[in-house]
VEXVEX-457713 format. One record per residue: x, y, z of N, C-alpha, C, O, CB in turn. Coordinates in steps of 0.001 Angstrom, whole numbers, padded with zeros to 6 digits, always signed. Glycine has a CB too. Example, Ala and Ser with C-alpha at 12.3 -4.5 7.8 and 13.67 -1.06 7.14 Angstrom:
# VEXVEX-457713
+013190-005690+007800+012300-004500+007800+013200-003300+007800+014236-003319+008465+011308-004473+009046;+012850-002250+007080+013670-001060+007140+012900+000030+007870+013409+001138+008039+014084-000598+005725;
This chain:
# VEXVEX-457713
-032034-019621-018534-031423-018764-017512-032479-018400-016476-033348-017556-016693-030805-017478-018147;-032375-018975-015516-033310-018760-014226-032785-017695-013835-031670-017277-014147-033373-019821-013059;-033989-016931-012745-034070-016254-011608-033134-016054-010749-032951-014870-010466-034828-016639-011049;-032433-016868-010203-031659-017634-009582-030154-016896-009704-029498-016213-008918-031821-019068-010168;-029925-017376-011092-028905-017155-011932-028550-015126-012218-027670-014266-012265-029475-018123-013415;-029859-015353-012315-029747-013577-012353-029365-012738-011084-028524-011849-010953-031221-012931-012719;-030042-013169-010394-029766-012467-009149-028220-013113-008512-028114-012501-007450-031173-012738-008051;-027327-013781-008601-025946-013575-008123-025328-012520-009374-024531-011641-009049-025050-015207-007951;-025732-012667-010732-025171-012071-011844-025150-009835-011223-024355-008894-011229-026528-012724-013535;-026544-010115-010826-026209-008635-009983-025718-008275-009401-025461-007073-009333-026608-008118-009465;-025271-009265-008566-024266-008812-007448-022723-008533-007824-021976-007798-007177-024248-009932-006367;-022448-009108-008755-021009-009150-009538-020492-007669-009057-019428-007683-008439-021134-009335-011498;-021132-006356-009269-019992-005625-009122-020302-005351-007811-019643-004316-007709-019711-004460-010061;-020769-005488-006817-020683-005082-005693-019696-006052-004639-019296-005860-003491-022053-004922-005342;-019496-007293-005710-018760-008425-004606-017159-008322-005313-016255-008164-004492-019607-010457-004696;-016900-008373-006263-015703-008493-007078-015840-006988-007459-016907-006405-007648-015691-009706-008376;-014493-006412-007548-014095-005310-008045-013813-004924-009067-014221-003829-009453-013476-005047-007683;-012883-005852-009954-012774-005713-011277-012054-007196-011598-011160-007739-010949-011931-004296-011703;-012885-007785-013082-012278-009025-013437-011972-008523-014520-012305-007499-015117-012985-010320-013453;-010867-009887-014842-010552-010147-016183-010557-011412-016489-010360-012295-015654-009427-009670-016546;-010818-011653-017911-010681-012904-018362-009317-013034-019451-009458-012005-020112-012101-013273-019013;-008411-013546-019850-007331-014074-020780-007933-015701-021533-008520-016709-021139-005741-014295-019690;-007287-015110-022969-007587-016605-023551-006711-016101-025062-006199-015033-025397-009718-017167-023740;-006818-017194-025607-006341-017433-026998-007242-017383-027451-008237-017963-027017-005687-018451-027431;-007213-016361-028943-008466-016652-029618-008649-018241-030340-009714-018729-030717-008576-015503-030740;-007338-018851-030405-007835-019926-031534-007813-021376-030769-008519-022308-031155-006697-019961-033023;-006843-021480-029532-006493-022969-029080-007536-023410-028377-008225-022639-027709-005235-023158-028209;-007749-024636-028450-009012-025482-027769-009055-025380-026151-010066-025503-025459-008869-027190-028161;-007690-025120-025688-007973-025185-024527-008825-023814-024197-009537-023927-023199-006733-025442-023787;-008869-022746-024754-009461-021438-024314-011103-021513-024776-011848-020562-024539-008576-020073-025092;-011501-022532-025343-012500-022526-026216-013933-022277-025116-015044-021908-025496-012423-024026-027168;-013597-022544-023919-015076-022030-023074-014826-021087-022685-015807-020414-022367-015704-022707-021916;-013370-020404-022446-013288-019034-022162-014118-017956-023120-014873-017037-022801-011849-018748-022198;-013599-018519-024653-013999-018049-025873-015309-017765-025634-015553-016608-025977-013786-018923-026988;-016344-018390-025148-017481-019287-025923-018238-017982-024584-019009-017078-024903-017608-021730-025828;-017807-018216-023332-017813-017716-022066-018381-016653-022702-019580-016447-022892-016540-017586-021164;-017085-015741-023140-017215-014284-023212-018225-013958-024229-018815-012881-024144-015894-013597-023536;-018500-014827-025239-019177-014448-026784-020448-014079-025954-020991-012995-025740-019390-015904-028246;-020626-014877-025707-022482-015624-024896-022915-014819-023637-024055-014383-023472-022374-017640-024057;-022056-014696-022914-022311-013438-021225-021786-012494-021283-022196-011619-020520-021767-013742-019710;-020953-012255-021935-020053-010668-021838-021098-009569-021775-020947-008666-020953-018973-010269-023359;-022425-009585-022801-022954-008309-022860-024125-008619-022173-024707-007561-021935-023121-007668-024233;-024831-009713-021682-025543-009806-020357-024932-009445-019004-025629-008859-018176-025926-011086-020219;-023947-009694-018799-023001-009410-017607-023319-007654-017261-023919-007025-016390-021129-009786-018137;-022573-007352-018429-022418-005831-019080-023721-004741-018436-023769-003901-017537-022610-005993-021050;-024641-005263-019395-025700-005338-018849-026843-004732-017833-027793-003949-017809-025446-005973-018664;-025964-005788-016876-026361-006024-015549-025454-005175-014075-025687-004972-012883-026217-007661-015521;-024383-004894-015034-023604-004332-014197-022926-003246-015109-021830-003513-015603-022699-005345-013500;-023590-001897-015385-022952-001424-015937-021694-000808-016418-021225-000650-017545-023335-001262-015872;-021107-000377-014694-020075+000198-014340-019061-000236-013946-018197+000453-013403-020258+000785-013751;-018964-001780-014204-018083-002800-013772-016982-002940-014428-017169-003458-015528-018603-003919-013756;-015776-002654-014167-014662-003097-015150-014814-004621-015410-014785-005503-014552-013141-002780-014539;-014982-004772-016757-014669-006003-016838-014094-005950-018412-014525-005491-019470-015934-006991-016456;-012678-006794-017919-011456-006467-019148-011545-007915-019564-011525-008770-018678-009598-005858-018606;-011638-008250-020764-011346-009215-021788-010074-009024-022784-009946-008141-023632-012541-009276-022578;-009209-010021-022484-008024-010170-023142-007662-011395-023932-007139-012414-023483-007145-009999-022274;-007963-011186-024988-007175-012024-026036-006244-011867-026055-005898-010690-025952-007335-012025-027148;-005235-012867-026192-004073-012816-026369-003110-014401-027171-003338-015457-026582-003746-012373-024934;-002522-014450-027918-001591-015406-028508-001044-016254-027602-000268-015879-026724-000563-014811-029177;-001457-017555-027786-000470-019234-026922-000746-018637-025688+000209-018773-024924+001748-019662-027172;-001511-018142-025292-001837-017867-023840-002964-019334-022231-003945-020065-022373-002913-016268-024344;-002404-019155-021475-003678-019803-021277-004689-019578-020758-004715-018567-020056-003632-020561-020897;-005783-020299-020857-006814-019201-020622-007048-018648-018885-006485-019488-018184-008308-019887-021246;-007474-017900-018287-007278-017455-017027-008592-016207-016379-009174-015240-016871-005707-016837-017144;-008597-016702-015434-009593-015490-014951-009263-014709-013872-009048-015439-012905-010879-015944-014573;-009133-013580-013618-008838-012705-011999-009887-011869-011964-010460-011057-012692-007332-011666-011777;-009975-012442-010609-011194-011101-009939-010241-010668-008574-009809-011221-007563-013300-011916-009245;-010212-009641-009063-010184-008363-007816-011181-008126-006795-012387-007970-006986-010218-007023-008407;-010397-008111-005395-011407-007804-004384-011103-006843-003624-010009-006302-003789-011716-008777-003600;-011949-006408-002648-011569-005133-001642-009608-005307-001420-008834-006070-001998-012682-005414+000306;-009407-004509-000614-008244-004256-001164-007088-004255-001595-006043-003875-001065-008146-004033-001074;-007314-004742-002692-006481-005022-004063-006009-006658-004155-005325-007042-005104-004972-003964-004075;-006406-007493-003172-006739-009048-003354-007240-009677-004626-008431-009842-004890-007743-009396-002437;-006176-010029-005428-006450-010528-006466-006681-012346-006328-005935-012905-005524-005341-009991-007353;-007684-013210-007095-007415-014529-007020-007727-015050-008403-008794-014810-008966-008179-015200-005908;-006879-015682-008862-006440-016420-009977-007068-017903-010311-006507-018841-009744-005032-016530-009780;-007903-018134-010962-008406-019040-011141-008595-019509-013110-009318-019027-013982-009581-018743-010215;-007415-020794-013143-006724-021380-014523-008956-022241-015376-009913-022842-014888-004724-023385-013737;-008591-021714-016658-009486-021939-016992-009298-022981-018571-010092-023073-019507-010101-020642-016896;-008028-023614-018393-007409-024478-019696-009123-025484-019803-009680-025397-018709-005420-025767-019151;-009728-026091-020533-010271-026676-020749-011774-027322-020305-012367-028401-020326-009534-026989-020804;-012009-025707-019826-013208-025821-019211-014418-025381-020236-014059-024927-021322-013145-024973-017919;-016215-025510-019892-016364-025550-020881-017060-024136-020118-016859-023753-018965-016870-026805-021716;-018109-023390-021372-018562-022218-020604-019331-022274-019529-019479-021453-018624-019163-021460-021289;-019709-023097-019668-020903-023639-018002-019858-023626-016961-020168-023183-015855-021804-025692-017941;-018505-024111-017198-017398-024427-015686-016745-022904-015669-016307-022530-014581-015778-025995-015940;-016644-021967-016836-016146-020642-016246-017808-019941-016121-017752-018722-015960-014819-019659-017464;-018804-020331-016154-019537-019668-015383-019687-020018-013813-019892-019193-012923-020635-019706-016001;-019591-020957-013710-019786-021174-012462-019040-021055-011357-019543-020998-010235-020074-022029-012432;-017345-020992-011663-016078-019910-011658-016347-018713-010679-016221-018359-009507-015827-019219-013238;-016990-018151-012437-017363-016360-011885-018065-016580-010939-017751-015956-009925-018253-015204-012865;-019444-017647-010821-020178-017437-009378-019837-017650-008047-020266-017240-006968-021121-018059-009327;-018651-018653-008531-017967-019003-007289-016770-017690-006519-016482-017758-005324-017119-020471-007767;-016353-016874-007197-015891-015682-006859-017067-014457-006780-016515-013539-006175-014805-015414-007856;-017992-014185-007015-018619-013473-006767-019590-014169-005022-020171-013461-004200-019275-013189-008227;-019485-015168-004999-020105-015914-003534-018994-015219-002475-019270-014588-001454-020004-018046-003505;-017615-015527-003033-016294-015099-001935-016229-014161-001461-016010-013918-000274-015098-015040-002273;-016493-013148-002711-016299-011524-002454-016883-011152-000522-016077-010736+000311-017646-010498-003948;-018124-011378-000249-018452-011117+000825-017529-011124+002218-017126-010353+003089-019353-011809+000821;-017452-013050+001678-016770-013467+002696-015178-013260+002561-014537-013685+003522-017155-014814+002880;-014629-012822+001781-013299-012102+001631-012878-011311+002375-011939-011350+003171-013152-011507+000706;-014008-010121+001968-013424-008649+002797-012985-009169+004121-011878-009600+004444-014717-007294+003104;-014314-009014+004980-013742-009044+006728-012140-009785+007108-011219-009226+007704-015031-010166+007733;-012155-010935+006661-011166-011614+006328-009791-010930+006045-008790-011382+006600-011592-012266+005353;-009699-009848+005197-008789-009260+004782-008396-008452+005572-007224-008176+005829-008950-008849+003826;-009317-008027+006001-008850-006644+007111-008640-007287+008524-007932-006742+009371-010254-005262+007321;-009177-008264+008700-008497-009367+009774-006972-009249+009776-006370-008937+010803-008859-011011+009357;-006388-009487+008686-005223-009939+008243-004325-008669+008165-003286-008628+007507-005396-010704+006934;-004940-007397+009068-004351-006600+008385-004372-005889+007004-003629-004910+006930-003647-007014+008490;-004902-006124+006186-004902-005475+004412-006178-004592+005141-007258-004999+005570-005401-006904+002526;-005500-002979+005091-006364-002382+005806-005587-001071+004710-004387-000920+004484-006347-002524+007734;-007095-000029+004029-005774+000732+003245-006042+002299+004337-006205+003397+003805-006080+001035+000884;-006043+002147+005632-005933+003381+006057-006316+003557+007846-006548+002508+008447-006906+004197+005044;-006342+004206+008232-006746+004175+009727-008137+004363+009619-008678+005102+008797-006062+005292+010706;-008877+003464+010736-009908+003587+010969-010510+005057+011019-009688+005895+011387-009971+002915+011914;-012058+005645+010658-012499+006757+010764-012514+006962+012246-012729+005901+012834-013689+006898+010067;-012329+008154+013157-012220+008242+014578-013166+009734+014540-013265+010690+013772-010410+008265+015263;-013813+009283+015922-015023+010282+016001-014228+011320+016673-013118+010867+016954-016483+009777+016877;-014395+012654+017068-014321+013615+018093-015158+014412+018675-014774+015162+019572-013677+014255+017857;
């Protein structure tokens, strides 16, 4: 685990708001989700203390990841048969977005209030 690696891992809660991961505990397809969470969950943790981050087991499920972004932009990214290296690199790939998300959003309107106005 490089340098490298660590430093996007910090950024996690400042770019994504709150993730979750879903998986089956037993079917193969969830097995890097599985493997994912065993192995980074409490480095993640960690690193970001205050970060929601919800892990869900669940029965015949498939496996799945959402990260939450500024406001309330959720994106869904299917994790059937990946191994833990491809849902790590997942999470990095949503924690890269987060930045470039926001402005974007409020472009679009997803704005949760009126601008602050001086007097």
């Amino acid at each position: 685990d490089g340098m490298g690696s660590r430093i996007w891992k910090n950024t996690l809660s400042r770019n994504i708001r709150e993730f979750r991961i879903l998986f089956c505990p037993h079917s193969p397809a969830s097995a890097g989700a599985r493997k994912f969470v065993e192995n980074n969950y409490n480095e993640l943790k960690r690193l970001n203390p205050f970060f929601p981050m919800l892990i869900r087991p669940a029965e015949d499920i498939e496996p799945l990841m959402i990260c939450r972004f500024d406001f309330g932009k959720e994106v869904d990214t299917p994790l059937s048969g990946m191994s833990e290296e491809q849902v790590m690199e997942e999470l990095r790939k949503m924690t890269a977005l987060g930045p470039e998300l926001a402005p974007k959003l409020k472009n679009m309107g997803y704005c949760l209030g009126p601008d602050i106005i001086d007097y």
